[in-house]
N, C-alpha and C positions, 0 to 999 in steps of 0.2 A: 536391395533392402538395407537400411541402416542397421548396423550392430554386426559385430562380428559373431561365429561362430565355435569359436572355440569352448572349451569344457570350463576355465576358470573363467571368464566373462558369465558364460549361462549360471554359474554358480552363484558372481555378484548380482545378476540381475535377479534370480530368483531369492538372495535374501534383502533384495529391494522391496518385490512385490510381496514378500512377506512382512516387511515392516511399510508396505502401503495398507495393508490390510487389514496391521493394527493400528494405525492411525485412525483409516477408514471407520472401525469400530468406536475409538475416542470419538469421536467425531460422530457418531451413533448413528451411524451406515449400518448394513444387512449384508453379512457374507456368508455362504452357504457353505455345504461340505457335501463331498460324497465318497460313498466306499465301493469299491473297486470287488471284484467278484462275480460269478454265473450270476446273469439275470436270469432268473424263474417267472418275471410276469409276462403272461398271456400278451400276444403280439393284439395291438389297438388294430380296430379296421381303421379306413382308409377315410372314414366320414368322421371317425372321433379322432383320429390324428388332426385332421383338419379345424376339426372344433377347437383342441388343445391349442392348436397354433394361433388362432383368432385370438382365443381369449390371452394368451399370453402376450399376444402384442398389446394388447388392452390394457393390462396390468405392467406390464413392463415397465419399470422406474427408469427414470433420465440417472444418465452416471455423468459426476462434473465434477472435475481433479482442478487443483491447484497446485502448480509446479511458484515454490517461492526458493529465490535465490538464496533466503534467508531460512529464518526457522520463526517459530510461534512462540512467543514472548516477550514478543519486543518493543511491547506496549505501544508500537508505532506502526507502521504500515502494514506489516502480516498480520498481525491483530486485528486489523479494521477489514482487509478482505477476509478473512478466514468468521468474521460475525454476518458477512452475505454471505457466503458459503454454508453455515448452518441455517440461515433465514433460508433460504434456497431449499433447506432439509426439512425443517420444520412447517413451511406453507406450501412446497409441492412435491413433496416426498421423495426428491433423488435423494441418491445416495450420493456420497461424498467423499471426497479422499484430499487429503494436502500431504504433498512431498517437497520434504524439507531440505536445502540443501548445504546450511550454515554455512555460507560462504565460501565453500571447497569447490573447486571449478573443477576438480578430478572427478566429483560426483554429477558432472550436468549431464552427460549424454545416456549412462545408465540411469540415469530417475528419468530424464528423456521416455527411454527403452520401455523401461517400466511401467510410465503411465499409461503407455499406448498399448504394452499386454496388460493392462486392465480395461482396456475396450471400452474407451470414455467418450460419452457424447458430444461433451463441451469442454474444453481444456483452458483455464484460466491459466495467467501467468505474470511474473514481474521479472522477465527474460534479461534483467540486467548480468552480462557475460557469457550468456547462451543465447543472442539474438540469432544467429545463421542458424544454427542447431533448431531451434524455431520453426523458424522460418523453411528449413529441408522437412519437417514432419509436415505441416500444414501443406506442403505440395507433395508429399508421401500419403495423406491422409483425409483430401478434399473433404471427403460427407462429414471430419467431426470439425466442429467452430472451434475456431480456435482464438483465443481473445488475449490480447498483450495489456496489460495496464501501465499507464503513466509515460509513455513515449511509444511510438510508432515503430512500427517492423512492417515492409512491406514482403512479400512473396512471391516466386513466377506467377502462379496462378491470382494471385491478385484476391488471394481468401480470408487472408489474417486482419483481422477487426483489433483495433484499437480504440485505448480509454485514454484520454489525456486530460490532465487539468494546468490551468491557465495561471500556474504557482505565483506568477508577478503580484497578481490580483491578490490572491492572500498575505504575500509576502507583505505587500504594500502597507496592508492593514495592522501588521506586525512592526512597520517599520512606525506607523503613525502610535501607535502606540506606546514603543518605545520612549521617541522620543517626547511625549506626553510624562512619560516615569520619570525619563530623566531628567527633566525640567519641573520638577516638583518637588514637593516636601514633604514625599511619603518616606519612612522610615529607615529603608535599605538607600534611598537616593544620593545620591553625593550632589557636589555645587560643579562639578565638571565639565558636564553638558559630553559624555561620552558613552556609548554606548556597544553594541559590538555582537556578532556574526560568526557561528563558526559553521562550517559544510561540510559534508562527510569527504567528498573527494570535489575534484575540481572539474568538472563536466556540465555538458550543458545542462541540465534540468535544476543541479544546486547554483548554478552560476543566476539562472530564472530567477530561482530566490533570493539571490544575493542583488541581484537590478530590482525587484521588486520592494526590495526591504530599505535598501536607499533612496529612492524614490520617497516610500512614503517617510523618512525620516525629513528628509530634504521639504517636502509638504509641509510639515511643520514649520520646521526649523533649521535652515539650511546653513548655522555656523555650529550644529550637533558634530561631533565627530565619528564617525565610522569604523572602526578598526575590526580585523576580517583577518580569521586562521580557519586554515583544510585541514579535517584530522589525518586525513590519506587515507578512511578508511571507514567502511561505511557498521562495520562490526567490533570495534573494540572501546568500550565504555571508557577504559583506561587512561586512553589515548584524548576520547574524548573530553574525556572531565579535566587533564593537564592543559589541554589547549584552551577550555573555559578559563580557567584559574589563570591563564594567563593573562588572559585579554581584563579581568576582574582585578590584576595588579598593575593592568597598565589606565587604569582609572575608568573601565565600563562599568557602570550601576545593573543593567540590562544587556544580554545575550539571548538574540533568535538564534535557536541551534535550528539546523535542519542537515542530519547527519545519521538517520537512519539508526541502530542499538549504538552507534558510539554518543549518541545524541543523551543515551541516557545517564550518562555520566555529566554532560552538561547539566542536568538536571540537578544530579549528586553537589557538583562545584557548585550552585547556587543556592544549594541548604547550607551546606560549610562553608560556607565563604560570607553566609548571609545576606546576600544578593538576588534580584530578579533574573528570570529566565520565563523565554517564551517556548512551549512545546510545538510539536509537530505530527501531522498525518492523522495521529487520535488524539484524543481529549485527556493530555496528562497534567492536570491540574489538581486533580487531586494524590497526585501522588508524594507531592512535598507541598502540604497547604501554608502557604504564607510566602512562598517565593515565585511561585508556577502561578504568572497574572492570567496565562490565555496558552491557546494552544490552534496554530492553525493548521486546520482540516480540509483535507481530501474527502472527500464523500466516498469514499473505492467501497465502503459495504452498501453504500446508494447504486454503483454502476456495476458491481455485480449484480445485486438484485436485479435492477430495473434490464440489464442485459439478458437475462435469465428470462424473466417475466414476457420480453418482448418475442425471445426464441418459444416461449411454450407460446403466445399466442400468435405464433407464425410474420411478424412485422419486423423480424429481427434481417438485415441484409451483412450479407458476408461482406468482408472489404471495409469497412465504413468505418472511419476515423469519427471518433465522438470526443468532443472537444466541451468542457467546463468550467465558465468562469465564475465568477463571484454571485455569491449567494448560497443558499442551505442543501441545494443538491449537489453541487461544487465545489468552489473552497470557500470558506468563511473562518471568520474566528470566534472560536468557541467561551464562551463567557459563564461562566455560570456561577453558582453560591462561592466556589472557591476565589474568583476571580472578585466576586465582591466584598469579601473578605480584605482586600486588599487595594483594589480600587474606587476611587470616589464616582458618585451616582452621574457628575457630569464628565468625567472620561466615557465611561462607557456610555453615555447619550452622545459624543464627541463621535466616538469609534461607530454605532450604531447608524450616523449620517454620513461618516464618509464610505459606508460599504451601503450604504442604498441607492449615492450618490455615483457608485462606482456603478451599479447594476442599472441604473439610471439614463447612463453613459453622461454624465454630471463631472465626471472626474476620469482622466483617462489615463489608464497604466501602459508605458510603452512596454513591450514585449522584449524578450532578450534575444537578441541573434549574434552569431558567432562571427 
């Protein structure tokens, strides 16, 4: 069995599943109590235990946890799973839990421990630096699904399902975009023709969007310049917002961040600095209006629901990599009042055909490989 046994372990795992339970209730779950004491009630026969049992399978809610390497706030990717994770609550009545783990890699294997003494049906997850750890519950734990989102984790037994999206494709849309900004004569633009890129760390998935986001500059305008800083770090805004600032003094008018909460300081550098900035995973556009042109989106509260939907209606298969490219259930780039606010009616008729044309297979995004 995983977890050790000792008395201070069971100590931290139990004020685990005590702060999964107040989550759990955030999150407007159903947790019970009971008190301990002589039972006094009359022994049930043998045909009303049996009833009991029926009908409680009947009523028995689905339990579906989300283990995030991260924490809920971060107006980026835990945000957008954790709104299928309540849609989940709110159209078929499981209960719900997200276990947080702000980036502590001390805390994986007890939140691990934890979700599985909460006896979850379905376990969602974004196993970035607890892939094996994963990966050993899901063949400790066959009968529950176990779902990775945004890159693959395979298993001995061959049970762990994966979500993945096809970042090139969005990124591309981001990069065509761009360089649309920076070859204009909107208000924050400069005459430079430069633009620029920062990533939370330097691995395959941000490397995806950094091939994707050239690509589509390149689409345009292939004497735009590129210039590209890694915060090293997928949680520190600080970090992030310095490495904006910087690429905005070496003459970018526009920065795709896609850098996870350090991303939101790129956001910060593009209010102060007076500068465009493209968002990521959710739709943060409106959170600084006049700089924030687009924001490209993962659909992950689309692939949880729609994962969810297919396990209660039995067409859900274990093992199954699900892969999403461009378009509204996938990635796309998100446009909305805020975005028009700031850009002209024929950019986004511009962007609007080259993501049809992408889904079209009209226009083709090379993939990134290592």
């Amino acid at each position: 069995m995983i977890g050790g046994k000792n008395m201070k372990k069971l100590m931290k795992v139990t004020a685990l599943l005590m702060a999964a339970a107040m989550t759990l209730t955030a999150c407007g779950g159903k947790t019970t109590s009971t008190e301990t004491g002589k039972d006094t009630t009359p022994a049930k026969t043998e045909s009303q235990a049996e009833g009991q049992t029926e009908a409680a399978k009947e009523t028995k809610k689905m339990r579906v946890a989300y283990v995030t390497a991260g924490a809920q706030g971060d107006n980026g990717f835990t945000d957008s799973v954790v709104r299928g994770m309540n849609r989940i609550k709110d159209d078929f009545g499981a209960e719900i839990t997200v276990i947080e783990n702000n980036n502590d890699a001390a805390k994986y294997a007890e939140s691990m421990e934890a979700c599985f003494q909460w006896q979850p049906d379905v376990v969602f997850a974004d196993a970035y630096g607890f892939e094996e750890l994963f990966a050993q519950y899901a063949d400790q734990y066959p009968d529950v699904t176990m779902v990775n989102l945004d890159f693959v984790i395979e298993n001995s037994n061959k049970t762990v399902s994966s979500y993945t999206f096809i970042s090139e494709e969005g990124a591309f849309l981001a990069g065509v975009l761009a360089a649309k900004v920076t070859t204009s004569d909107l208000p924050y633009a400069n005459p430079e023709k430069t633009v620029g890129f920062v990533g939370g760390q330097e691995i395959t998935v941000i490397k995806g969007f950094l091939s994707g986001f050239k690509q589509g500059v390149e689409f345009v305008d292939p004497e735009i310049k590129v210039l590209v800083s890694y915060v090293g770090d997928f949680f520190d805004p600080v970090k992030g917002k310095t490495a904006t600032k910087q690429l905005y003094a070496q003459g970018a008018d526009i920065v795709f961040q896609a850098a996870g909460t350090s991303g939101n300081g790129a956001l910060e550098a593009a209010n102060e600095e007076q500068k465009y900035v493209i968002g990521v995973d959710s739709n943060q556009n409106g959170l600084y209006p006049g700089h924030v042109v687009a924001s490209v989106i993962k659909d992950l509260d689309g692939a949880v629901y729609d994962t969810f939907s297919k396990i209660e209606d039995g067409t859900f298969e274990k093992g199954t990599v699900y892969s999403k490219g461009a378009g509204p259930s996938g990635v796309y780039l998100a446009i909305d009042e805020y975005s028009k606010e700031i850009l002209t009616p024929e950019m986004i008729t511009e962007i609007n055909a080259v993501q049809d044309d992408i889904v079209d297979g009209k226009v083709t995004v090379e993939r990134y490989t290592e």
